[in-house]
C-alpha positions as CSV (number, residue, x, y, z in Angstrom):
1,X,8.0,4.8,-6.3
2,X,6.5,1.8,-8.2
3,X,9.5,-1.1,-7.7
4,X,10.5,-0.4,-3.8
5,X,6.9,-0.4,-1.9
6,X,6.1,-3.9,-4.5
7,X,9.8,-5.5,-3.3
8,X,8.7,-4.6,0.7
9,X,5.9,-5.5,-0.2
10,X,6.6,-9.7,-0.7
11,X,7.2,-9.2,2.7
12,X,4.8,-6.8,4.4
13,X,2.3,-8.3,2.1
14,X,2.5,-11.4,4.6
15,X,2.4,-9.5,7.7
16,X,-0.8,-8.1,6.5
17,X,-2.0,-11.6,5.0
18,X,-2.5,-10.2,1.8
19,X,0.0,-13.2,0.6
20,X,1.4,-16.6,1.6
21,X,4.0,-18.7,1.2
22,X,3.7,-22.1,-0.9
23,X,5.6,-23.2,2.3
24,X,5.4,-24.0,6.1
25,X,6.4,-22.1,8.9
26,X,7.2,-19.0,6.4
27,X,9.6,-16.6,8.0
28,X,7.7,-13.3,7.6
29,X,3.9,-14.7,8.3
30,X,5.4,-15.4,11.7
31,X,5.9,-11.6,11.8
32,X,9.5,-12.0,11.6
33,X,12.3,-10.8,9.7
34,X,15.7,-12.3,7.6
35,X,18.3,-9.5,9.2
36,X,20.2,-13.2,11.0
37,X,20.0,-14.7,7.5
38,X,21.5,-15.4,4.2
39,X,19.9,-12.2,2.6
40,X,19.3,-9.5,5.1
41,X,18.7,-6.8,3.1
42,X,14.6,-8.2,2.4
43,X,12.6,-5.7,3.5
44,X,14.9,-2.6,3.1
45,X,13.7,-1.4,-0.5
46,X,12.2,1.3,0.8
47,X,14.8,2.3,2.8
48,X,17.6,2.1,0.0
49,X,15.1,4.2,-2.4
50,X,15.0,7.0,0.0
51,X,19.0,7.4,0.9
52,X,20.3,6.2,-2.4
53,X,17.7,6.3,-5.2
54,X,16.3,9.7,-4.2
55,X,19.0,10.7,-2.4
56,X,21.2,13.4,-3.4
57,X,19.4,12.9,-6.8
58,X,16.6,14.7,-5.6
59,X,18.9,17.3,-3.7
60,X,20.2,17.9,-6.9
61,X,16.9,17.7,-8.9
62,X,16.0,20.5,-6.3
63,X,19.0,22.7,-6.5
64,X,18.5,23.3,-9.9
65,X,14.8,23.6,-10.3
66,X,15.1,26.2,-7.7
67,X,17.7,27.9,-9.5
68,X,16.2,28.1,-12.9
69,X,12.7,28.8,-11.0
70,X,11.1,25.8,-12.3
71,X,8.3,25.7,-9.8
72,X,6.5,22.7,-11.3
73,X,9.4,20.6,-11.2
74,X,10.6,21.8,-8.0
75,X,7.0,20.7,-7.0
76,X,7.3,17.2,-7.9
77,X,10.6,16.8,-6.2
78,X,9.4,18.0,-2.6
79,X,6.1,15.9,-3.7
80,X,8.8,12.7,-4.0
81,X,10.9,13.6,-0.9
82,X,7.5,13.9,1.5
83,X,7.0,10.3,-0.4
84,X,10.5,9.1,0.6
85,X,10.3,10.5,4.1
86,X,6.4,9.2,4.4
87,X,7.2,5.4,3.3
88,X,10.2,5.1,4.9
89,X,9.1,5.9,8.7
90,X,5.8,4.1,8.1
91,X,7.7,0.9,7.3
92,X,11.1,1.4,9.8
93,X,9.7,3.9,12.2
94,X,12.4,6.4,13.1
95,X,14.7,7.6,10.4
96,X,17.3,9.6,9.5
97,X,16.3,13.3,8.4
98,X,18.3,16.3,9.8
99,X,21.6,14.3,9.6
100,X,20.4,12.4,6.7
101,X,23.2,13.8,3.2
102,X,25.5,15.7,5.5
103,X,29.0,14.4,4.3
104,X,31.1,15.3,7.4
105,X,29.4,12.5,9.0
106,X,29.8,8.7,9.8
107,X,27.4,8.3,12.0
108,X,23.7,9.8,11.7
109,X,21.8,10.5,14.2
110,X,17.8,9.2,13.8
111,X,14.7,11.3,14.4
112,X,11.1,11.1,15.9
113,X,8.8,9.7,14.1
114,X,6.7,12.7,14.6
115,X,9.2,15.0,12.8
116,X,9.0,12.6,10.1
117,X,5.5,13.5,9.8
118,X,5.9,17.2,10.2
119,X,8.5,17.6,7.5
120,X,6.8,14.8,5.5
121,X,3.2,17.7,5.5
122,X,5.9,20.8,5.1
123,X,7.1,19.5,1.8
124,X,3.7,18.8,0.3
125,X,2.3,22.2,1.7
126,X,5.4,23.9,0.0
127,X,4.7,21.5,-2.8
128,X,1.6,22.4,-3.9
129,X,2.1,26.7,-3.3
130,X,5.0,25.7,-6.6
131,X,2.8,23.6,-8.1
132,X,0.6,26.4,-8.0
133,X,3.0,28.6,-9.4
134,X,2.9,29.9,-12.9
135,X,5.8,32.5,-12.9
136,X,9.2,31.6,-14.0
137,X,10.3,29.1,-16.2
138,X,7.1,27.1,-15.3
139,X,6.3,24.3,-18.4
140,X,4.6,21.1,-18.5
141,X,6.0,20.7,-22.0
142,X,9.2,20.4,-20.1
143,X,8.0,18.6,-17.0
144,X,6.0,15.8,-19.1
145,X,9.3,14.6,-21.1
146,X,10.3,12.3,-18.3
147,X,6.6,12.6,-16.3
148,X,5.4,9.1,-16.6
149,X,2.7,9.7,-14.1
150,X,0.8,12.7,-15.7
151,X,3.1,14.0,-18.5
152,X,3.9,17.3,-16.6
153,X,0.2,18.2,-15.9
154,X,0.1,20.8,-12.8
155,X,-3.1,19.8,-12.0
156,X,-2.7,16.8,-11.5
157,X,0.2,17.0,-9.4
158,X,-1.9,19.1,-7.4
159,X,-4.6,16.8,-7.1
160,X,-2.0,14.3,-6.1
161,X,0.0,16.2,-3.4
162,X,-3.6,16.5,-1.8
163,X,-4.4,13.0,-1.7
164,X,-1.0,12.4,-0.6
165,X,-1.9,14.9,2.2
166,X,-5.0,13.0,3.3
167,X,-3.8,9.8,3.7
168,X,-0.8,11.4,6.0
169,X,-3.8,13.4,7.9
170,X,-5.5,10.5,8.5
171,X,-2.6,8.2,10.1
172,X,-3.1,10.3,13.1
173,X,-6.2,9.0,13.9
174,X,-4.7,7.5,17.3
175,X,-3.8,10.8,18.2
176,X,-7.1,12.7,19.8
177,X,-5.4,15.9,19.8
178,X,-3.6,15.7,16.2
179,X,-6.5,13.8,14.6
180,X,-8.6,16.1,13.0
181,X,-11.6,14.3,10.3
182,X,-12.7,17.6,8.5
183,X,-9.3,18.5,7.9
184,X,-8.7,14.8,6.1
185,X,-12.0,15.2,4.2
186,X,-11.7,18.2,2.5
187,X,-7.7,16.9,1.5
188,X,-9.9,14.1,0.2
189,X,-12.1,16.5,-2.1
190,X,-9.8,18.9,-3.4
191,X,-7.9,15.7,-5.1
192,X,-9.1,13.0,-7.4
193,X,-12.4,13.3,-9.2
194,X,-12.3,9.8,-10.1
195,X,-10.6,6.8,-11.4
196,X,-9.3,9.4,-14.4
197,X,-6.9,10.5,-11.7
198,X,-5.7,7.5,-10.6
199,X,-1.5,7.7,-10.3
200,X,-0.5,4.9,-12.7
201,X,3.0,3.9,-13.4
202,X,3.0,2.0,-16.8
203,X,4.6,-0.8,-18.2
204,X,5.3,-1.4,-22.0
205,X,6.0,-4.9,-21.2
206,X,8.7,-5.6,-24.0
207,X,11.3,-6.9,-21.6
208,X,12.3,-8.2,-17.9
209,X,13.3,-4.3,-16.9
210,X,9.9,-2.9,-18.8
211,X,7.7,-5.6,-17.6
212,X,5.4,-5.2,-14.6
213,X,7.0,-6.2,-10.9
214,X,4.3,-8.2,-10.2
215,X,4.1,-10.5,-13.8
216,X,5.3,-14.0,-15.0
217,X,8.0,-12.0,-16.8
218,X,10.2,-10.7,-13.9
219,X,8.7,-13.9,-11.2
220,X,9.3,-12.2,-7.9
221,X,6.1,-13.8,-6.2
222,X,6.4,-17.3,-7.9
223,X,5.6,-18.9,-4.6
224,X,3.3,-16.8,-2.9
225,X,-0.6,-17.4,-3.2
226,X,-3.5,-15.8,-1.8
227,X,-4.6,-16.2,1.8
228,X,-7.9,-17.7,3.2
229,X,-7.9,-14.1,4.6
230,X,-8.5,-12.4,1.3
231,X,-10.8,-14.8,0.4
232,X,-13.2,-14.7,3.0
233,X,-14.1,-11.2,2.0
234,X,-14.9,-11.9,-1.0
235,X,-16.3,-15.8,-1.0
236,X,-19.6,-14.4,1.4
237,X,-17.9,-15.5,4.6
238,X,-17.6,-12.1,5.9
239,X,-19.8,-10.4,4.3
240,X,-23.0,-13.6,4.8
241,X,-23.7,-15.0,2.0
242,X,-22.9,-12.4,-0.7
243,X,-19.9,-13.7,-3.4
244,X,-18.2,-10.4,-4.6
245,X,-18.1,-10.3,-8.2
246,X,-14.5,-9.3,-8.0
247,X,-13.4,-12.4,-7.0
248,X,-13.4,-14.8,-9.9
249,X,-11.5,-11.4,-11.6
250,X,-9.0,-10.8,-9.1
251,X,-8.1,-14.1,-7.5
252,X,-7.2,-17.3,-9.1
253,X,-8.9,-20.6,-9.0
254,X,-7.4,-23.9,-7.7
255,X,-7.6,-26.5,-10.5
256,X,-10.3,-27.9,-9.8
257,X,-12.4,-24.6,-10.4
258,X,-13.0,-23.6,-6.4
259,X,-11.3,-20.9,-4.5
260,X,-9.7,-21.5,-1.9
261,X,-6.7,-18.8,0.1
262,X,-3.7,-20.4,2.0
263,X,-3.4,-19.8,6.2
264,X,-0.4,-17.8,7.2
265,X,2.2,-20.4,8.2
266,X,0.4,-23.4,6.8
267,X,1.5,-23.7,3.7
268,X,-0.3,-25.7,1.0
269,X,-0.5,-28.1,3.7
270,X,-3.4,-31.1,2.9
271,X,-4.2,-29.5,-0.2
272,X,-4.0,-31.5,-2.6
273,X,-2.5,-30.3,-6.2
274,X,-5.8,-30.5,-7.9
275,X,-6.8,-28.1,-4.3
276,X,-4.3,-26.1,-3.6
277,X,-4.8,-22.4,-5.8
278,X,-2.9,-21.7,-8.8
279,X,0.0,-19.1,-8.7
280,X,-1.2,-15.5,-8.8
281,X,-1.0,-15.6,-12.4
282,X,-3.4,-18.1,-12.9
283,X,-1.0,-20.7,-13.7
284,X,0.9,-24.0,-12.3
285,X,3.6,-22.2,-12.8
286,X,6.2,-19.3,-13.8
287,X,7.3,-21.2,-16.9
288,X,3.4,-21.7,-18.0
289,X,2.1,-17.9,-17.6
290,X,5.4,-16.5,-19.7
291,X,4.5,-19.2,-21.9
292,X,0.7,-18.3,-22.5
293,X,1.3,-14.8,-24.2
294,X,-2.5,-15.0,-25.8
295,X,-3.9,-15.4,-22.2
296,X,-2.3,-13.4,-19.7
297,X,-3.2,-13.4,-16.1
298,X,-5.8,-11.5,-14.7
299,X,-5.8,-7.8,-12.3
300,X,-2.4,-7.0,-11.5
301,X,-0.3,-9.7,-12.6
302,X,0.0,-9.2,-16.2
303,X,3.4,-7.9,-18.2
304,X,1.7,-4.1,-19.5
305,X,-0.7,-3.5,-15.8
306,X,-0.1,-0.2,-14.7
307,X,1.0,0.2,-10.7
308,X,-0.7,2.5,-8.7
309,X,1.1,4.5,-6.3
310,X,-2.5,5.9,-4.9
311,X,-6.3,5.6,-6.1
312,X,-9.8,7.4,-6.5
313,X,-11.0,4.4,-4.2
314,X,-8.2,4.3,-1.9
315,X,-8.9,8.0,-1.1
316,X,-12.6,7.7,-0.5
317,X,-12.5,4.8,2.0
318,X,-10.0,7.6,3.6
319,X,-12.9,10.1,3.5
320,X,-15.3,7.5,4.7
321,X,-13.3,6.6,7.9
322,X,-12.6,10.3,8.8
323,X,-16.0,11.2,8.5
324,X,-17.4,8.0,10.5
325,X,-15.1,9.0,13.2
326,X,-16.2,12.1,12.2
327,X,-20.0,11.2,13.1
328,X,-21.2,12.2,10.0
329,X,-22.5,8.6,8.8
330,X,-24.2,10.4,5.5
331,X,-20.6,11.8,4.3
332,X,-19.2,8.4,5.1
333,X,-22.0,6.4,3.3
334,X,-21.2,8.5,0.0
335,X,-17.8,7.8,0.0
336,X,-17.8,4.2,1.1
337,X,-20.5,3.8,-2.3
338,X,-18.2,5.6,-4.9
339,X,-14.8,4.0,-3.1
340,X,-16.4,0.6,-3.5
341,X,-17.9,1.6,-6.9
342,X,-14.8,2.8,-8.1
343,X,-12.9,-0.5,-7.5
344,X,-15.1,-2.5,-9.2
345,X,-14.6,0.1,-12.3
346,X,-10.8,-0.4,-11.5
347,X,-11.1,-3.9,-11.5
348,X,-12.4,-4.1,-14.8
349,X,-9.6,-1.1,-16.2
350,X,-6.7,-3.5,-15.0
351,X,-8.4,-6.2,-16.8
352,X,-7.6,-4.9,-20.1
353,X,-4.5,-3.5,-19.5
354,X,-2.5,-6.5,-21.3
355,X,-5.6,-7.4,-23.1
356,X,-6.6,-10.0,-19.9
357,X,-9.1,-13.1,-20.4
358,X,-11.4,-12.2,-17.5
359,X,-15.3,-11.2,-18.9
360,X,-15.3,-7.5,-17.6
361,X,-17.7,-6.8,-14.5
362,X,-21.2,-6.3,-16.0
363,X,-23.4,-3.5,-14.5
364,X,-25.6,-5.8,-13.5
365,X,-23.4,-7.7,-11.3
366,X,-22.4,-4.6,-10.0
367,X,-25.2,-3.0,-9.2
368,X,-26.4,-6.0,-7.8
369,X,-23.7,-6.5,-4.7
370,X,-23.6,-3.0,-4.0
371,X,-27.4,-2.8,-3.3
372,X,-27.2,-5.6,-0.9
373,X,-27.8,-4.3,2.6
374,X,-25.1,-6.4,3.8
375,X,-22.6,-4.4,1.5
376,X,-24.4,-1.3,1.1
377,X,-26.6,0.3,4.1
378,X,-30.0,1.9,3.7
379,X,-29.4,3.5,6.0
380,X,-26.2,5.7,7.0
381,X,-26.1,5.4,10.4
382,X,-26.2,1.4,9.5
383,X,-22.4,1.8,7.9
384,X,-20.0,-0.1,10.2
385,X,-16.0,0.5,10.7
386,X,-15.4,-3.0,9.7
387,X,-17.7,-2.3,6.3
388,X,-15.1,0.5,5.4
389,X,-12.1,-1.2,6.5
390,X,-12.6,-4.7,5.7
391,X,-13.8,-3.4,1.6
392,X,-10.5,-1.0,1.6
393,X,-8.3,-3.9,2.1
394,X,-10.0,-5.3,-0.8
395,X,-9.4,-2.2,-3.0
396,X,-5.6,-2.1,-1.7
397,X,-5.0,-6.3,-1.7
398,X,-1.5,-6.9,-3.9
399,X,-0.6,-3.5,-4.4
400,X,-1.3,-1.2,-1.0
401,X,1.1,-2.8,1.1
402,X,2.5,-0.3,3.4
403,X,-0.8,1.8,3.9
404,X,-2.4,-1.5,4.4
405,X,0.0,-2.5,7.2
406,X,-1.1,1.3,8.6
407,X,-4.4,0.5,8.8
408,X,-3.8,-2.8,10.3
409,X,-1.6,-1.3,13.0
410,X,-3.8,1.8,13.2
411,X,-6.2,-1.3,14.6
412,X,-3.7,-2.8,16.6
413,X,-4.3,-5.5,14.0
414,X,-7.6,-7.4,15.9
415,X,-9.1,-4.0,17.6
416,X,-12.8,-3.9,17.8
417,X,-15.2,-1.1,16.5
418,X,-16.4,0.6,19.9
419,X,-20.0,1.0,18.1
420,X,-20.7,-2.2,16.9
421,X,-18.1,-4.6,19.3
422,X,-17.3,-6.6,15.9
423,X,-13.3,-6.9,14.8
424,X,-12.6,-4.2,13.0
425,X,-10.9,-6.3,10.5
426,X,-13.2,-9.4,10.8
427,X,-12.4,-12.8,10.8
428,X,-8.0,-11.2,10.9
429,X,-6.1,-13.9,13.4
430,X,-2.7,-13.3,14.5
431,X,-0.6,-16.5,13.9
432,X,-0.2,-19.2,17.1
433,X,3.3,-19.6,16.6
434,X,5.5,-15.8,16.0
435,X,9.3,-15.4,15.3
436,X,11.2,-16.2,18.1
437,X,12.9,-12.9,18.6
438,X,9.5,-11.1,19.0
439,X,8.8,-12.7,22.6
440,X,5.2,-13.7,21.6
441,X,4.5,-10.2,20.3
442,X,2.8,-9.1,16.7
443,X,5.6,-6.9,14.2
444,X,4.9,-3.2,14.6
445,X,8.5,-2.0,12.3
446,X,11.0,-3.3,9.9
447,X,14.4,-2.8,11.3
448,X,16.3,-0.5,9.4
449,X,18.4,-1.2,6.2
450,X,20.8,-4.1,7.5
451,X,24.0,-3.0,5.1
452,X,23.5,0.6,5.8
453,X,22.8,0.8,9.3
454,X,23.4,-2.9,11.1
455,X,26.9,-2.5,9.5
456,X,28.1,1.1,9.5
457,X,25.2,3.7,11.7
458,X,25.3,1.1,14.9
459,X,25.9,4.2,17.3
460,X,22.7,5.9,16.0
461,X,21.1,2.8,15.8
462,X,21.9,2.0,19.3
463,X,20.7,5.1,20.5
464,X,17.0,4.5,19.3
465,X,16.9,1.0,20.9
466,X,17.4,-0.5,17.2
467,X,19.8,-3.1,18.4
468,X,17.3,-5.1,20.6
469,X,16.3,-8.6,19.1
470,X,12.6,-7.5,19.6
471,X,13.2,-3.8,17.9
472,X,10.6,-4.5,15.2
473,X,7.9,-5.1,17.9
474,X,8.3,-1.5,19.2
475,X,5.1,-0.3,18.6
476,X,5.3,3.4,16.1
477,X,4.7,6.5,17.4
478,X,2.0,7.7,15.2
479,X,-0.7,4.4,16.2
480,X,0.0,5.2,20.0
481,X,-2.3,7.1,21.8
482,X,-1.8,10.7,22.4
């Protein structure tokens, strides 16, 4: 759950500008894909984790929790097979369900995207009645020996299969008819409490295969950098004049001491090496973060920072859009105050983590940004889509990926608010110059897992229109209008 959405996430993560490349003309900022390359399997993380990792593993895991009526564990496994199902279509689309472990076949037939969705809210529904369950051979003693999450705690589980359930809810919010706010909101409230609930995957750090994904240690993202897009919501461009406290404690400087974020496709460009930013460690370079074990790099990016696979402040900005849609701007202006609030509290927890150099967030710098009106309306009915939006991406930069890229497509990527006219995600270009095979149009999908289906599933493939150069422009089913 940790390792696949933060390897598809080197790649989505520059779809959705949270990242770029050190160099020119990157592949993936252009909104295209490596599936004509030397490595065609980038991007299909996901996929493998839901077919092979999961896979008959969690047929089996389910088989016998059922059979030795195990409810809490049974639980968790429909809890991680929604999860498999969920990440899989929102990254590729359709996918392979009904068809999916039947060992007669050769070649799988795909389904809707809206079954996805359907069987993705069946198995958390079923999910939480076990979880709920305390007949049977039910023990979180047992549970919490291999829980890394919550060490076998029902509740929790609970609370997360609820969260889980409002951020599916509120995908739909293209779809008039399917779309329903007060549904999402009270999903919202019968999960996390707080930041105590946050689902964290640890790391002890020790070695390459117990060491974070996104650290010095295991340098996967040696050459990306942060984008001038990230920046500008925190630097006062976006948000006039006000410099988010988060910044300095999130981002890393350039070597000269100023921030500055890279433009998709440009590369370092004129920067010059005193200009351009420091890795996303902190550093010059791989070799010099591993090196500096006394000062490890700051958020994130450290050896022992825990992952999150969802947040207290993910799932308020969720609460906050449903009930703006919603029209209910005073529900909306709570939870847009504790998800921002939250982050900040985040922000500092990652920050000791690995024992981090960054001074922690002080009240007062807190308290201060959130009671500017630019950040923080008086006045509810003065809260703005873009204000909810634009401060989620924040909360979910480096580590969000694949519900970021929702939102993004959710907004058609450049969208405006209908209330206030402004971008929804403001100051969010599209790059001049796209991969060729997308005929001038923005990525909507991954294409499927290249050695699974490109090589032996073409007929099913073929059937869905996957074999089309400009398949991963085909816009998803669930950010279409009803």
């Amino acid at each position: 759950m940790a390792s696949a959405p933060q390897f598809d996430g080197i790649y989505i993560g520059r779809y959705t500008q949270n990242l770029a490349s050190t160099a020119t003309q990157d592949l993936w900022e252009r909104h295209g894909n490596n599936q004509g390359g030397t490595a065609p399997d980038q991007g299909g993380q996901i996929w493998r984790t839901t077919y092979f990792d999961f896979g008959q593993n969690l047929i089996d895991m389910t088989s016998k929790a059922e059979s030795q009526q195990r409810w809490d564990l049974l639980g968790v496994a429909q809890i991680l097979k929604a999860w498999g199902w969920l990440t899989a279509t929102d990254a590729n689309g359709e996918i392979i369900i009904r068809e999916a472990f039947d060992p007669n076949k050769t070649s799988f037939k795909y389904d809707s995207q809206e079954f996805a969705y359907q069987e993705t809210l069946r198995l958390i529904d079923a999910a939480i009645a076990n979880l709920n369950r305390t007949d049977g051979a039910v023990n979180e003693g047992y549970l919490g020996k291999t829980d890394f999450i919550y060490r076998g705690k029902r509740a929790s589980w609970i609370k997360f299969a609820y969260g889980f359930k409002a951020i599916v809810l509120n995908h739909y919010s293209n779809k008039t008819s399917l779309y329903k706010p007060d549904d999402v909101i009270a999903a919202v409230d019968a999960s996390f409490a707080g930041n105590v609930d946050d689902a964290l995957i640890p790391y002890a750090g020790t070695a390459n295969d117990d060491a974070n994904f996104l650290s010095a240690t295991r340098n996967n993202i040696g050459t990306l950098r942060q984008t001038k897009f990230i920046l500008s919501l925190m630097d006062g461009t976006v948000f006039t004049s006000v410099v988010d406290p988060r910044m300095s404690r999130m981002l890393a400087p350039s070597p000269d001491g100023a921030y500055r974020g890279l433009e998709p496709t440009s590369g370092v460009g004129a920067l010059t090496a005193t200009q351009q930013p420091l890795n996303l460690w902190g550093y010059a370079s791989q070799a010099a973060a591993n090196a500096s074990a006394t000062t490890p790099a700051r958020y994130l990016f450290a050896r022992k920072n825990k992952f999150p696979i969802i947040t207290y402040s993910q799932l308020q900005f969720i609460k906050a859009e449903a009930a703006y849609k919603k029209g209910d701007k005073a529900t909306a202006l709570a939870a847009y105050k504790n998800a921002v609030s939250a982050h900040f509290d985040f922000v500092n927890a990652r920050n000791t983590d690995d024992g981090q150099t960054p001074t922690q967030i002080s009240a007062t710098e807190k308290s201060t940004y959130l009671a500017s009106p630019l950040i923080t309306p008086v006045n509810p009915n003065d809260l703005t889509l873009s204000q909810i939006m634009c401060q989620k991406y924040i909360a979910q930069w480096a580590w969000g990926h694949l519900e970021q890229w929702t939102d993004l497509r959710r907004y058609h990527y450049t969208d405006k608010d209908p209330v206030t006219a402004n971008q929804v995600f403001i100051g969010f270009t599209i790059p001049t110059v796209l991969f060729p095979d997308n005929q001038t149009k923005v990525v909507q999908r991954m294409r499927p897992r290249f050695n699974s289906e490109y090589v032996w599933n073409r007929e099913g493939l073929n059937a869905i229109g996957g074999l089309a150069t400009d398949y991963q422009t085909k816009e998803m089913w669930i950010t279409t209008p009803q």
